[in-house]
C-alpha positions in Angstrom: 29.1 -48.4 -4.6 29.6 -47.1 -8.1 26.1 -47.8 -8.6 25.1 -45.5 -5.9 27.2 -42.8 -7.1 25.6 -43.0 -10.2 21.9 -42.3 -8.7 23.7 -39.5 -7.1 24.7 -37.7 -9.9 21.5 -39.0 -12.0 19.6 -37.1 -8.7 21.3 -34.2 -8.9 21.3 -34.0 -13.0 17.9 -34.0 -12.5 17.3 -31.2 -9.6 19.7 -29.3 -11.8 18.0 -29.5 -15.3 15.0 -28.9 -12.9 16.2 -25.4 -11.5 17.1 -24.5 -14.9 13.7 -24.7 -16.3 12.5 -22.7 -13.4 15.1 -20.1 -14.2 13.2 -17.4 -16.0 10.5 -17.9 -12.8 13.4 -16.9 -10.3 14.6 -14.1 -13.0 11.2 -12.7 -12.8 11.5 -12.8 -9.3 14.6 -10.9 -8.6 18.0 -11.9 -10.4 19.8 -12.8 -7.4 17.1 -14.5 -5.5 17.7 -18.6 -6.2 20.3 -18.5 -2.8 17.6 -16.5 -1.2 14.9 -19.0 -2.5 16.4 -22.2 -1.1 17.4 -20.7 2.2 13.7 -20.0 2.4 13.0 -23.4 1.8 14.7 -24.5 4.7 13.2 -21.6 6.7 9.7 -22.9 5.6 10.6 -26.8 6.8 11.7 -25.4 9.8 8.4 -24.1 10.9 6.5 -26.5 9.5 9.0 -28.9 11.9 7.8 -26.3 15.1 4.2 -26.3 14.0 4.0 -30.3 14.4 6.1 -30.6 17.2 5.2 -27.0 19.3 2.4 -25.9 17.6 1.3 -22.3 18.3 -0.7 -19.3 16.0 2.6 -17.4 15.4 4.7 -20.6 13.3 1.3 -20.9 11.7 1.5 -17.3 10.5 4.6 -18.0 9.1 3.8 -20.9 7.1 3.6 -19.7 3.2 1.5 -22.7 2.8 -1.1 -21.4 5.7 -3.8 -18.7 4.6 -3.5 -15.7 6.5 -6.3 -12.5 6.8 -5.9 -9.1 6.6 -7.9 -6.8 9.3 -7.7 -3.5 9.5 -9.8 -1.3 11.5 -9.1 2.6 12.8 -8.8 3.4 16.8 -11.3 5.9 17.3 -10.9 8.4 19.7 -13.8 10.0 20.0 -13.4 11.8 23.0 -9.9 13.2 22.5 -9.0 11.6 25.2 -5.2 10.5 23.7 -4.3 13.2 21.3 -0.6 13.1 21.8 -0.2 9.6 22.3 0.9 6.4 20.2 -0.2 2.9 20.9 0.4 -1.0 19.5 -2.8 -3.0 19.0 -1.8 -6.4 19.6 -3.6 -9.4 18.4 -3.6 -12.4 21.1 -5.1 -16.1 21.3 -5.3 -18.9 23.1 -5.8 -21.4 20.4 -2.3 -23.3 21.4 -0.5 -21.2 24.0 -2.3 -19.1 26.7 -2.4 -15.5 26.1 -0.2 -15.9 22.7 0.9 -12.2 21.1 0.6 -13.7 17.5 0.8 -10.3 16.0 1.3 -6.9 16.9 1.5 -2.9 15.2 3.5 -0.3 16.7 3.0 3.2 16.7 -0.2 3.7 16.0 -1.8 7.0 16.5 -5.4 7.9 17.4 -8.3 8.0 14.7 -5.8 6.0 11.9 -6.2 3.2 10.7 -4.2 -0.4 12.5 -3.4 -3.7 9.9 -3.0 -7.3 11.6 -1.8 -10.4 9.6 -3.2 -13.5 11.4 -4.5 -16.8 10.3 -8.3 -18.2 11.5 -9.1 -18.3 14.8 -10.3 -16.5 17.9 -8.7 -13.0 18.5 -8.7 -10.6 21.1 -7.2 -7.5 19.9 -5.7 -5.1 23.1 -4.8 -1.7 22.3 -2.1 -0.5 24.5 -0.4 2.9 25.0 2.8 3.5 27.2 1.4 5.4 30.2 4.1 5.5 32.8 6.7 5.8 29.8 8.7 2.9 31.0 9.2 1.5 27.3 7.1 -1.1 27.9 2.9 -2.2 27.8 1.8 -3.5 30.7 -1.7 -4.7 32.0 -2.8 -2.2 33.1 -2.2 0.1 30.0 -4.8 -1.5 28.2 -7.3 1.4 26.5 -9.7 -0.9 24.1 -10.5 -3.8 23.3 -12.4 -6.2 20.6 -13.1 -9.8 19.9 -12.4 -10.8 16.5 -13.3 -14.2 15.3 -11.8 -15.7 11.9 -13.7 -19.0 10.7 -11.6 -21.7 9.2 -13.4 -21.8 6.4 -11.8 -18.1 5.2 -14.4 -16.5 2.3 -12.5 -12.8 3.0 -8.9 -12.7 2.9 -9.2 -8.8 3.5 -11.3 -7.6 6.8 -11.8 -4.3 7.1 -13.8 -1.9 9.5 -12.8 -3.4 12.7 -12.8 -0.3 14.4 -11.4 -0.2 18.2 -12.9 2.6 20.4 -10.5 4.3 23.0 -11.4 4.5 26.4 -10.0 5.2 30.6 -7.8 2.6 31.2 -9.7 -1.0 31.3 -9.7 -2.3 35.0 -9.6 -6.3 33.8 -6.8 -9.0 34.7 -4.9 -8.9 31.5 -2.0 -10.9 31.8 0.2 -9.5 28.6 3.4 -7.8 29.0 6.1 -6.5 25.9 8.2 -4.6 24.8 7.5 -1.1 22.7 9.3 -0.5 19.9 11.8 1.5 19.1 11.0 4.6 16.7 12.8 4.2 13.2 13.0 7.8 13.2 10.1 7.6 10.4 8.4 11.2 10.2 5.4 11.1 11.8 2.0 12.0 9.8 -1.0 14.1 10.8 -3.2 11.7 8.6 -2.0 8.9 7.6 -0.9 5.4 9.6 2.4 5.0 11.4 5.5 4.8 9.6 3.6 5.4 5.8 5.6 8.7 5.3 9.2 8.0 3.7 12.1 8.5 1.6 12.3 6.9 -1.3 15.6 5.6 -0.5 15.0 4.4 2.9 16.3 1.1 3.8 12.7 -0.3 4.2 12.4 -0.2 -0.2 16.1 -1.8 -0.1 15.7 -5.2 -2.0 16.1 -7.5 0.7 13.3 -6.3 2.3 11.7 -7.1 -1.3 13.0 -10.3 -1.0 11.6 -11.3 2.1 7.5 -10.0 0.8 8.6 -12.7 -1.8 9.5 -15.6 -0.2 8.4 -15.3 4.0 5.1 -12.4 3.6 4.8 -12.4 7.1 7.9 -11.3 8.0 7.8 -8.8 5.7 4.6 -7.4 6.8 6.4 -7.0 10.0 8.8 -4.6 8.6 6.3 -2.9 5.8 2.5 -3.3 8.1 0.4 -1.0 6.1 1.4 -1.7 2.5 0.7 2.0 1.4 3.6 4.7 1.8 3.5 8.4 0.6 6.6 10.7 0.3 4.8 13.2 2.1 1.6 14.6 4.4 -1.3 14.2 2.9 -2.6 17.5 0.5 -6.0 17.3 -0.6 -5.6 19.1 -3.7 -2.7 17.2 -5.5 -3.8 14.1 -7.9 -2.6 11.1 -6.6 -0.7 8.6 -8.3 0.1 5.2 -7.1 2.8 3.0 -8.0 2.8 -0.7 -8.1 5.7 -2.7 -8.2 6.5 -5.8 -10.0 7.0 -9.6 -8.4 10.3 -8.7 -6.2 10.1 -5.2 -6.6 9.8 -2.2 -4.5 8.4 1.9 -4.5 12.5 2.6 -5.2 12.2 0.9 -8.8 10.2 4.3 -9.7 12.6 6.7 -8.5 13.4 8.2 -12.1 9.7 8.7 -12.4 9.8 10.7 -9.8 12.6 12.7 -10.3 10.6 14.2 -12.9 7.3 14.2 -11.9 5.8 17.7 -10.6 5.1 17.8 -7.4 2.7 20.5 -7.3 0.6 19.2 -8.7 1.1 15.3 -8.1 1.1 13.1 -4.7 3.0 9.8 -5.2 1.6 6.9 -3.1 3.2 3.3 -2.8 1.1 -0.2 -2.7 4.4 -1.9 -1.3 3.3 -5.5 -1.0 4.3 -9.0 -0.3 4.5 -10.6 -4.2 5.0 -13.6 -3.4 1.7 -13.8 -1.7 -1.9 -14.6 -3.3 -3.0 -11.6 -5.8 -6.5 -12.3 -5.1 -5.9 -11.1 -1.9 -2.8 -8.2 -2.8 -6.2 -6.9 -5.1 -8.7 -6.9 -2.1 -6.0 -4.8 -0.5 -5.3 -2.5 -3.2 -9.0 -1.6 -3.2 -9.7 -1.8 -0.1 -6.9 1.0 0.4 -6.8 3.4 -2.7 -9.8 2.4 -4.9 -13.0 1.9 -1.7 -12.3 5.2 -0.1 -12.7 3.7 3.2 -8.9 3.9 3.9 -7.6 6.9 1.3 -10.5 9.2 0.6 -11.2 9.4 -2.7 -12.1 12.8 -4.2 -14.5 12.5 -6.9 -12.9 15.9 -8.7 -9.8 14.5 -9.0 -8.6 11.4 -11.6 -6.7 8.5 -9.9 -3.6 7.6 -11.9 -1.9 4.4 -11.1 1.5 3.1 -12.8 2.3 -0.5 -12.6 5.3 -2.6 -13.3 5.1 -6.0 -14.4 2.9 -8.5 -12.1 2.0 -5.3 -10.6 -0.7 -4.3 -13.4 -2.2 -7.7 -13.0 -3.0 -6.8 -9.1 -4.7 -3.3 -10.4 -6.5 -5.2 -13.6 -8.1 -7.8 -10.6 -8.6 -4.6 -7.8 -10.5 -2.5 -11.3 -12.4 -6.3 -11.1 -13.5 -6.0 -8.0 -14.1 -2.1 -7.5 -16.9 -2.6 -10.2 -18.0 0.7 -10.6 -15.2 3.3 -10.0 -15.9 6.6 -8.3 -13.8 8.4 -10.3 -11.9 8.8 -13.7 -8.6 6.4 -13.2 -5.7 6.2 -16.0 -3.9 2.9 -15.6 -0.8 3.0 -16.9 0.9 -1.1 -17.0 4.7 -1.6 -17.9 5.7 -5.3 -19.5 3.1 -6.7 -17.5 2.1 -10.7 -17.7 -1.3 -10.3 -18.8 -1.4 -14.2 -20.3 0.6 -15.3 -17.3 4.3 -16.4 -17.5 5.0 -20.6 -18.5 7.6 -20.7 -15.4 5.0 -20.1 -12.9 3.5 -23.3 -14.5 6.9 -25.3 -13.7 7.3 -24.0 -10.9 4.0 -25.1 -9.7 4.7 -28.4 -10.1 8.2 -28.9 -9.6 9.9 -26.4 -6.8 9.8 -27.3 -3.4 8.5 -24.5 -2.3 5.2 -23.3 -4.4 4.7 -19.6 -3.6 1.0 -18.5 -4.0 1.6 -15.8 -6.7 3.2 -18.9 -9.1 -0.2 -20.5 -8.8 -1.4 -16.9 -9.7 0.6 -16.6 -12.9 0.0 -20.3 -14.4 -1.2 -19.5 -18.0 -4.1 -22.3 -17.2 -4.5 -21.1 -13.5 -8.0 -19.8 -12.5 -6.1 -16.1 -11.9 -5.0 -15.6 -15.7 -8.2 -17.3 -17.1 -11.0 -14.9 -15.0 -8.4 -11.3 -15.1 -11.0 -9.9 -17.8 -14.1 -11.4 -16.9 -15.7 -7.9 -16.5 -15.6 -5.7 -19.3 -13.5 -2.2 -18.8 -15.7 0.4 -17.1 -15.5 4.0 -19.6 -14.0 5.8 -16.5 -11.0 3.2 -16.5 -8.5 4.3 -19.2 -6.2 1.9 -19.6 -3.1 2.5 -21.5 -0.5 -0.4 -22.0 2.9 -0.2 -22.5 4.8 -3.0 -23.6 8.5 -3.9 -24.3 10.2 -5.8 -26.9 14.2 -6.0 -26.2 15.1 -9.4 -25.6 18.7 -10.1 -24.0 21.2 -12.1 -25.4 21.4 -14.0 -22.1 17.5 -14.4 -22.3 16.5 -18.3 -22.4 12.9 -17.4 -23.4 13.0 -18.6 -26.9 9.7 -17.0 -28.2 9.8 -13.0 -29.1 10.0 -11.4 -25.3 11.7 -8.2 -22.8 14.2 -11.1 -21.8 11.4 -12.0 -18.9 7.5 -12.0 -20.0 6.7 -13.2 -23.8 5.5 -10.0 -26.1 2.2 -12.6 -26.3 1.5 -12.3 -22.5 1.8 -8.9 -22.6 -0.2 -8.5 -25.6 -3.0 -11.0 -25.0 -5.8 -10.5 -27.1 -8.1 -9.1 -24.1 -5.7 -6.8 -22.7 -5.4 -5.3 -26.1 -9.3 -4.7 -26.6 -9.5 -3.6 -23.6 -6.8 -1.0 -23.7 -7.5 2.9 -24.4 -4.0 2.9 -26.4 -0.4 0.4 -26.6 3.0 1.7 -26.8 5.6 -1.2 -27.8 9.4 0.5 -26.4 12.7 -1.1 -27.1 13.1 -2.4 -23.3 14.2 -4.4 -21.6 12.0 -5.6 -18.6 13.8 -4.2 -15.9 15.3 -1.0 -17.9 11.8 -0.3 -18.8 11.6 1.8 -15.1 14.7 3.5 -16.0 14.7 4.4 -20.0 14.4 7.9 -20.7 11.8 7.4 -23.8 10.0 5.0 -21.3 10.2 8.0 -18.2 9.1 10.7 -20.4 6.4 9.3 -22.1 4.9 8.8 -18.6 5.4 12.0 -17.8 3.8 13.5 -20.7 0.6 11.3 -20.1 0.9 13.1 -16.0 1.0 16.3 -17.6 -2.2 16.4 -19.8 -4.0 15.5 -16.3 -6.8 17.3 -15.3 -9.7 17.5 -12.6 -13.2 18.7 -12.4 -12.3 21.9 -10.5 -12.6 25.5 -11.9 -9.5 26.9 -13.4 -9.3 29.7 -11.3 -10.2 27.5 -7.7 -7.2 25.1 -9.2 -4.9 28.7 -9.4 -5.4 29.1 -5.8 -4.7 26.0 -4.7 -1.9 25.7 -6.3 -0.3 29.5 -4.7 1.9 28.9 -2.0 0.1 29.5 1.3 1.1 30.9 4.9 4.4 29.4 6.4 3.8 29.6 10.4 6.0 26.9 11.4 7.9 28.8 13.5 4.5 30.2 15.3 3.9 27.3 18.3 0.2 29.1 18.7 -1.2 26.9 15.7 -1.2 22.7 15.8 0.4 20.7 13.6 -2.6 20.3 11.5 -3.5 24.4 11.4 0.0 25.0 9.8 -0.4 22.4 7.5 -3.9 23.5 6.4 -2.5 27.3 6.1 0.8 25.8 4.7 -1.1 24.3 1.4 -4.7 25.9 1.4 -4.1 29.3 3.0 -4.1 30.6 -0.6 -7.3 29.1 -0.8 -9.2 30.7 2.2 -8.0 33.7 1.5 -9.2 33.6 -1.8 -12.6 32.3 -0.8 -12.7 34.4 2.3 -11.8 37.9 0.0 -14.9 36.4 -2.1 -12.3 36.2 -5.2 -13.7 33.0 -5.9 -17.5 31.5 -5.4 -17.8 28.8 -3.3 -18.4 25.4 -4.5 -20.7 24.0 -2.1 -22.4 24.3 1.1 -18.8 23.6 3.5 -17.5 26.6 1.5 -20.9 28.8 1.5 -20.4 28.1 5.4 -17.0 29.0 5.6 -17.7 32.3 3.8 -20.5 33.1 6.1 -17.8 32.8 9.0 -15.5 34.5 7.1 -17.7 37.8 7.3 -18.3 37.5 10.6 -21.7 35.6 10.1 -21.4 32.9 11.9 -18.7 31.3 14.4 -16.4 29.3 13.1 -16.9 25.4 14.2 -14.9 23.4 12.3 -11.2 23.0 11.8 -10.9 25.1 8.6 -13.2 27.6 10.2 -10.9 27.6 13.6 -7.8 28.0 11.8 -8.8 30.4 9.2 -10.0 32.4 12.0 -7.1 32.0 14.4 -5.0 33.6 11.4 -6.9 36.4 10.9 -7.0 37.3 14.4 -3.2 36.7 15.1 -2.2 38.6 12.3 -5.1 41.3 12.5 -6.0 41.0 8.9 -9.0 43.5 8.0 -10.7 41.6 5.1 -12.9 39.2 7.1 -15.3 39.7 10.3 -14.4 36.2 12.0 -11.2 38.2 12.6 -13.1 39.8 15.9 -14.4 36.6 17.1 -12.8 35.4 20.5 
């Protein structure tokens, strides 16, 4: 008996001294997050428990161990058949059970853009919208449709461009009933997908929502479906800079950033992302969405400035990888990030008993670190690196370090050639997102930016334009455009500025009565000058 009690302790000596040396991994992750890890562990057994006993596609997207695709597609309405509507684009299979709702998006609204998470197999995606507005979507609610087929043999962990036309009512024997979600309240955007406008301290960035992208992505991605948020609608003219959080992290991490940032002149936009997942696949997704242009347009006259924290710089280093050539001038600002890797993720590799795929990702010898600078730094990508050097008392790193990554991860060798200029800051790795010298010297960086427009087109944009939200005779979209480039039109329209290119030679012409107006700049300009019989342009007279 005493023997036994001695392999006891021995055992649990030995899962102790083991957690210990995978201590800085779970600091990196978030410092409260070892209970949160082992309850995942026991979250992960139990499905893989369901899978092999009740198998179906929804426990298999669950599995951390399984590998999951991203598809995203827009529904297009070309017909304006369903301009005030919402709808959920379910993805169902038949793989194990019949007519299985593996995954499903909410609130989608016509000509945005839907995101699935679902591992291989045969799909049909149903696009639903609430008809008899009974709070539910029925059979025979079903307005599009589209086979989607993932092989098991996944080469694209991102799938974009599966576009879902709208149409009457399909007259087919569906046999999928559910519930529609309740709205969060989330303010809705003329532009952008459902639920990406938010406050920067709503619940969604709270960390235990951060938690769960690090340890169970899928049920994250349940809560946070698009992965890109903005604080506001979308305004053409404003530089856009996205922020990239670290492993654990979230958009709320940056708040003292923004606090100071101008916001005239700057659009902050979130990648808020499962870390815990693949960063192969968090990079496809970072281009796909801000760097291709295919989900964010990307204006060519205006810079793209992103600001990563931590493991968040080594997603934009691998998305700059993959964009190849980039359509614009972007400044990359990284923050203490692992650019050699981190030595836990090693450990933790090979001891924990749950691997997540970013660990393999930050192995030192992993295939991740090894290939991040395997293309050389396109001129139009100015990186500049920012590192931090305060190492805790409580730190167990025992090389020089910001209490979490080593100074010789953040300065390896090809980061540092590669970099436009480093900045070493007595930080800590966390206080690095809140120190004022930190802050400040971010800001200063924002402020020097400039885009390829005239000085006197970027005056106008920047006036304050026509406030007609109180006037119900313009859409949503009309008082936005007169809201933020009334200023504009006017200027253009009262030929105090020259036009720019053939849209704006156009608009002119319609302007003076030249032409009618036909698109929605030209409506709304018009409908303004007739409503408020303004004498400067000839459109003004147009019925």
């Amino acid at each position: 008996m005493k023997g036994s009690v001695k392999t006891v302790l021995r055992l649990s000596q030995m899962r102790l001294y083991k957690l210990l040396n995978l201590l800085p991994l779970i600091l990196i992750c978030v410092a409260t997050s070892s209970c949160s890890y082992m309850h995942n562990v026991l979250v992960q057994i139990e499905y893989r428990r369901l899978q092999s006993q009740e198998p179906s596609m929804t426990n298999l997207r669950h599995l951390i161990a399984s590998e999951t695709v991203f598809i995203y597609g827009t529904l297009d309405d070309i017909d304006s058949i369903y301009t005030d509507k919402t709808f959920a684009v379910a993805a169902i299979s038949n793989q194990f059970l019949k007519s299985e709702l593996v995954d499903v998006m909410h609130g989608v609204r016509a000509n945005t853009h839907y995101g699935l998470n679902l591992p291989p197999g045969e799909y049909q995606f149903l696009v639903f919208t609430d008809l008899n507005s009974n709070a539910r979507y029925e059979p025979t609610e079903v307005v599009g449709e589209r086979a989607v087929w993932i092989p098991d043999e996944v080469t694209q962990t991102v799938i974009g461009d599966l576009d879902i036309p709208l149409e009457e009512p399909l007259k087919k024997k569906y046999t999928v009933t559910f519930t529609a979600a309740v709205s969060s309240g989330e303010t809705p955007s003329l532009f952008y997908p459902a639920g990406t406008i938010r406050d920067i301290n709503d619940p969604l960035f709270d960390r235990d929502v951060a938690t769960l992208g690090l340890y169970h992505p899928a049920a994250f991605l349940e809560k946070a479906r698009t992965m890109f948020y903005a604080l506001e609608e979308d305004v053409p003219y404003k530089i856009p800079v996205i922020f990239v959080h670290g492993i654990g992290g979230t958009p709320a991490e940056f708040k003292h950033i923004l606090e100071k940032m101008d916001r005239r002149r700057f659009r902050p936009w979130f990648f808020y992302y499962p870390s815990g997942s693949d960063l192969d696949q968090m990079a496809l997704f970072f281009q796909n969405i801000f760097l291709s242009g295919r989900v964010i347009p990307v204006d060519e006259k205006l810079p793209i400035w992103i600001v990563a924290h931590s493991m968040g710089g080594l997603v934009v280093k691998e998305a700059l990888n993959i964009q190849k050539k980039p359509k614009n001038r972007i400044v990359f600002i990284s923050m203490a990030s692992p650019f050699g890797g981190h030595p836990a993720a090693a450990k933790g590799h090979k001891m924990a008993p749950m691997v997540l795929p970013a660990w393999r990702d930050l192995d030192p010898d992993g295939e991740f670190i090894k290939n991040l600078y395997r293309r050389p730094t396109d001129p139009l990508v100015e990186h500049r690196l920012l590192y931090a050097y305060k190492k805790p008392n409580r730190s167990r790193l025992r090389e020089n370090s910001d209490g979490v990554v080593s100074l010789s991860s953040q300065l390896r060798a090809e980061a540092q050639k590669a970099a436009f200029t480093q900045i070493g800051f007595n930080s800590s790795h966390s206080e690095m997102l809140a120190q004022d010298t930190v802050v400040d010297y971010v800001i200063d960086e924002l402020s020097q930016a400039k885009t390829n427009l005239p000085p006197a087109h970027y005056y106008y944009l920047l006036a304050d334009g026509f406030d007609v939200s109180n006037n119900h005779a313009y859409s949503d979209q009309q008082k936005h455009s007169l809201r933020y480039l009334g200023a504009y039109m006017h200027a253009l329209a009262d030929r105090k500025i020259a036009p720019l290119n053939a849209d704006q030679k156009r608009f002119v012409s319609t302007a003076l009565g030249e032409r009618k107006p036909v698109n929605h700049i030209e409506k709304t300009w018009c409908k303004f000058v007739r409503l408020n019989q303004l004498s400067i342009a000839g459109c003004g007279l147009q019925k």
